[in-house]
C-alpha positions as CSV (number, residue, x, y, z in Angstrom):
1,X,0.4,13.7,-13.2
2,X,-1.5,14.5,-10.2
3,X,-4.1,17.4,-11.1
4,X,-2.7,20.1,-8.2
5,X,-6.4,20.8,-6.6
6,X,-7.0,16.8,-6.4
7,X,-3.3,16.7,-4.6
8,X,-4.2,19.8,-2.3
9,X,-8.2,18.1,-1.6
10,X,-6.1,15.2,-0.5
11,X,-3.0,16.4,1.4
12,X,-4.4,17.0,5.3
13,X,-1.9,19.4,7.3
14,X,-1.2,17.1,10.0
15,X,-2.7,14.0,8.6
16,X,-0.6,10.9,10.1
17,X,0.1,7.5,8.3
18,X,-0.4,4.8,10.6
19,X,3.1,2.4,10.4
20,X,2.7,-1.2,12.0
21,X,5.9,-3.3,12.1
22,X,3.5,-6.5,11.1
23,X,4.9,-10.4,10.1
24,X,5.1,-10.9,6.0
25,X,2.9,-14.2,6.9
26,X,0.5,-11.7,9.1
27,X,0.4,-9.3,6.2
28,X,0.1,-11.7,3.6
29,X,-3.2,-13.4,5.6
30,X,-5.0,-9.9,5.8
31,X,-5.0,-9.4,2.1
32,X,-5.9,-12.8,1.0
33,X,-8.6,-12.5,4.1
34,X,-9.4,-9.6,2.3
35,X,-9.6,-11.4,-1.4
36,X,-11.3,-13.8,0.1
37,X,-14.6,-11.5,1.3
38,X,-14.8,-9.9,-2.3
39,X,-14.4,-12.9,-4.0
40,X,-17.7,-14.4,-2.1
41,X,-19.5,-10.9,-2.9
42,X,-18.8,-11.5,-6.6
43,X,-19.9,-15.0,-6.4
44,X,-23.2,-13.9,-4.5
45,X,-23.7,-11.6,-6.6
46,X,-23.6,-13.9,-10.1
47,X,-26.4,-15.6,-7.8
48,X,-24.1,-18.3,-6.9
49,X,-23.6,-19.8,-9.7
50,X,-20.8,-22.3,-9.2
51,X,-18.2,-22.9,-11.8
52,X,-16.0,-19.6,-11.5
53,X,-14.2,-19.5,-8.4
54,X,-10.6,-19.2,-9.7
55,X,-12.2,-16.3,-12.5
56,X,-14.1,-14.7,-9.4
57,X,-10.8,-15.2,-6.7
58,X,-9.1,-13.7,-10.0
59,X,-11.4,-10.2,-10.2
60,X,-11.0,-10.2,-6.3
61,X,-7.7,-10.4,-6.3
62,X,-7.2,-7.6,-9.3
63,X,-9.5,-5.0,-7.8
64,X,-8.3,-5.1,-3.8
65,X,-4.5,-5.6,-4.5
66,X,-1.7,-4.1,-6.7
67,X,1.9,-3.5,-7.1
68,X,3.4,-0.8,-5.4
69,X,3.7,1.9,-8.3
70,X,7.1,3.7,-6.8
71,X,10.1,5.4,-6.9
72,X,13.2,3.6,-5.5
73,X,16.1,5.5,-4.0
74,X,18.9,3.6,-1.8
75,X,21.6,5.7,-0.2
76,X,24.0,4.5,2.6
77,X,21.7,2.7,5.4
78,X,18.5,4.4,3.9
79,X,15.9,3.4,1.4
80,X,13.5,5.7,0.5
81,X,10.2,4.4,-1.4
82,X,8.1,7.8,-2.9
83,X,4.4,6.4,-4.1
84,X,1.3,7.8,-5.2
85,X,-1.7,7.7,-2.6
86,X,-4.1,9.9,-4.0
87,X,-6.3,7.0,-4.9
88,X,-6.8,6.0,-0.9
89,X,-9.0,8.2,1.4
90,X,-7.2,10.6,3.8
91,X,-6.5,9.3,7.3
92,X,-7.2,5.8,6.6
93,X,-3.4,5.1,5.1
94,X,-1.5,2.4,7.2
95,X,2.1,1.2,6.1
96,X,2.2,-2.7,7.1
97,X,6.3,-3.4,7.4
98,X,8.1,-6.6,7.9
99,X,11.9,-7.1,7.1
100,X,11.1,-8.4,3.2
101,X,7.6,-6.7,2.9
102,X,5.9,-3.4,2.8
103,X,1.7,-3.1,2.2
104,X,0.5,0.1,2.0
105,X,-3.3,0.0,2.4
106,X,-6.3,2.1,3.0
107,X,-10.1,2.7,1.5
108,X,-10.0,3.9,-1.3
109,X,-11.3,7.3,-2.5
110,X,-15.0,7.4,-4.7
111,X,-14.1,6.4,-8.1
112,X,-14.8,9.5,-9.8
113,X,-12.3,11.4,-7.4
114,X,-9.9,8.6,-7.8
115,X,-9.7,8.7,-11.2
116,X,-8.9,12.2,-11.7
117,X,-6.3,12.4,-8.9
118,X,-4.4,9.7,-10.6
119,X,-3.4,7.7,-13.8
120,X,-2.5,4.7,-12.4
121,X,-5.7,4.0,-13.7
122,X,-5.7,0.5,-14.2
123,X,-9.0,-0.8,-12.8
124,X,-11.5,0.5,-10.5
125,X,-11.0,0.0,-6.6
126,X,-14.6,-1.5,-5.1
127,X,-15.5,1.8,-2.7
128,X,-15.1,0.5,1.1
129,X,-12.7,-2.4,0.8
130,X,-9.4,-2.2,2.0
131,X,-7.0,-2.2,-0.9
132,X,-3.7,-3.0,-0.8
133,X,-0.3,-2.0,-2.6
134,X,2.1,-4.2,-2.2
135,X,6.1,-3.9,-2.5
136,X,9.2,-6.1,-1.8
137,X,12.2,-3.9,-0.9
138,X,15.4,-5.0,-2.6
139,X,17.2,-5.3,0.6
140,X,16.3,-6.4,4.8
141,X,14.9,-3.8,6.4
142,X,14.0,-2.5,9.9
143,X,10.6,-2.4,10.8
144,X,11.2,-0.6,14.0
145,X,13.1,2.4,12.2
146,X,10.3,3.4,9.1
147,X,9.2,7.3,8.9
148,X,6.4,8.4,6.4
149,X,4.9,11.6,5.3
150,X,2.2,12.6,3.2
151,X,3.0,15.4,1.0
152,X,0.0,16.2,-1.7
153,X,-0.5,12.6,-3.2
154,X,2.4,11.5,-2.5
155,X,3.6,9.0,0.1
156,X,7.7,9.2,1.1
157,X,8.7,5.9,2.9
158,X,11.9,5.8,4.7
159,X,13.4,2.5,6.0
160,X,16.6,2.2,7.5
161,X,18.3,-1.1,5.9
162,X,18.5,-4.0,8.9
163,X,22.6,-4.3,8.2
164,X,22.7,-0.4,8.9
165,X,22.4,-1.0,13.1
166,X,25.2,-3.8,12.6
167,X,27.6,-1.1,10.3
168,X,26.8,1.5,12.9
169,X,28.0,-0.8,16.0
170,X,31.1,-1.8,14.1
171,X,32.1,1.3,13.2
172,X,32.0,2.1,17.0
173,X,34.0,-0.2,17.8
């Protein structure tokens, strides 16, 4: 449960969510790009010791990218994904959408703040990285058609299943 001043310090009126329709290949590349700059920082900073790639790609990987913690909800040509953001600093949110993939991302707030907003808990997030939640929607959906709104900690997604535009143009007809 978000603490209710930690959900009011991070809800901004106005504050916008960036949504890029951007390729599941293209999406995928930025976070291992990502995974692939901390994972060097960890090794420079064990003094370059060789020897511990996979356990350093490893720590990378679990401190700059996690499932996306949601709530699912499909109804008619709509699916609406409800997350917590509280752990990612305002205005730096973007939703990453492709028809299999959605990556929500931003940096993430100082630790301290983090960790009482939130009990996803889980790890630490390295302050200043991009980190990345990842989720695959159950069903295709289209890119071009995504709202979002912040409200509190809380991130609503709506995507409007691909096979909705075909339903809509037969039902026309």
């Amino acid at each position: 449960m978000v603490p209710e001043a930690a959900a009011k310090k991070h809800s901004s009126a106005g504050e916008k969510v960036k949504i890029l329709a951007v390729d599941a290949s293209e999406q995928t590349r930025r976070v291992q790009e990502a995974v692939t700059r901390r994972a060097y920082e960890i090794f420079e900073s064990r003094g370059s010791a060789s020897g511990h790639d996979v356990e350093d790609w490893r720590q990378a990987e679990s401190e700059l990218v996690r499932p996306c913690f949601s709530g699912r909800m499909s109804v008619d040509s709509t699916l609406w994904i409800g997350t917590d953001v509280a752990v990612f600093e305002e205005d730096t949110i973007e939703i990453w959408v492709a028809p299999h993939q959605l990556t929500i991302c931003g940096r993430p707030r100082a630790e301290k703040e983090a960790a009482a907003a939130t009990t996803e808990g889980s790890g630490s997030y390295p302050h200043g990285e991009m980190v990345f939640h990842v989720c695959n929607p159950t069903c295709e959906i289209d890119p071009s058609r995504v709202t979002a709104k912040i409200n509190g900690a809380s991130l609503e997604v709506l995507l409007r299943k691909a096979d909705a535009k075909r339903e809509v143009k037969a039902a026309v007809a």
